[in-house]
N, C-alpha and C positions, 0 to 999 in steps of 0.2 A: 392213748399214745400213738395209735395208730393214723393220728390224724395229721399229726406233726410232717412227717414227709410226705404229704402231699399239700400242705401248708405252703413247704418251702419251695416245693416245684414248680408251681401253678400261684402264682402271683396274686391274678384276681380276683381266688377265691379268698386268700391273706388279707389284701386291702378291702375285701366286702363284709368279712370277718370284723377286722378290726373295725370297719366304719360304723358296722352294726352295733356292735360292743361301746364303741364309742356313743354315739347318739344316746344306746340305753342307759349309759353310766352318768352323761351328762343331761340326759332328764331328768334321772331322778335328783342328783346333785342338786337343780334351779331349784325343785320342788324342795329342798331341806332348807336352800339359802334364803328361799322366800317364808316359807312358814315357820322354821324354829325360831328365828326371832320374836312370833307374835304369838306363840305357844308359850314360850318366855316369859314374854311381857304377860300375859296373863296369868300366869302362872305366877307372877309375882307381886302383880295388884292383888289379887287371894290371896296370897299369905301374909302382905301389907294390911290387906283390910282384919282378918282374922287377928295380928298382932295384934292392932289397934282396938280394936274389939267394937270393929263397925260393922253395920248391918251387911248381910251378903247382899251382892250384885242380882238381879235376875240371872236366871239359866241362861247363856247365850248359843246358839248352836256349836256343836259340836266343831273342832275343827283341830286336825291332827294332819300326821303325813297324810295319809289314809281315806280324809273326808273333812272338807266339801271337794267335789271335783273341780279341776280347771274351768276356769272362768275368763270370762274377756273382762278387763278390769273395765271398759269404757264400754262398750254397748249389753255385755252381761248375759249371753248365751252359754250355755253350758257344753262343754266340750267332754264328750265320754268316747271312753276310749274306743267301745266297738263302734263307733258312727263314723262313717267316710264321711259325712257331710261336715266334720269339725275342721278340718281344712277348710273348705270353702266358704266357711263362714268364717273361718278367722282370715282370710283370703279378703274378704265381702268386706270386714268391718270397715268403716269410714273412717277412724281415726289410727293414725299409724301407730305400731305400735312402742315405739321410741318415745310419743310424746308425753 
């Protein structure tokens, strides 16, 4: 609680605060809205196939919040978190990433 008044005194350290706060709350966020759906969806072919009492799928790798890491959907370099060079490659890729 001691952080609070000087929170409110000193501005820049608030808006650096909350920026940081911000960024780390809506990473992780992308990372849920991208992968729970396909954690899901698999998740539900297996208990499709199992009702139906058809043969399992192969194993498919693993892939939760947790693992695989970020990925560039179109050139496919792997982005981990302690590399400074993940910037610059997601910087480098040729294809924007909108498209």
């Amino acid at each position: 609680m001691q952080n609070l008044p000087m929170l409110s005194e000193h501005s820049i350290v608030f808006l650096t605060s909350a920026l940081v706060l911000g960024l780390l709350i809506g990473s992780f966020l992308n990372v849920v809205v991208y992968r729970l759906p396909i954690m899901m969806q698999r998740d539900w072919r297996e208990q499709a196939r199992e009702i139906l009492q058809l043969p399992a799928e192969p194993e498919a790798d693993t892939f939760n919040l947790v693992l695989p890491n970020s990925q560039c959907p179109h050139c496919d370099p792997c982005f981990c978190a302690a590399s400074a060079q993940a910037v610059k490659r997601q910087l480098a890729c040729a294809t924007p990433p909108w498209s």
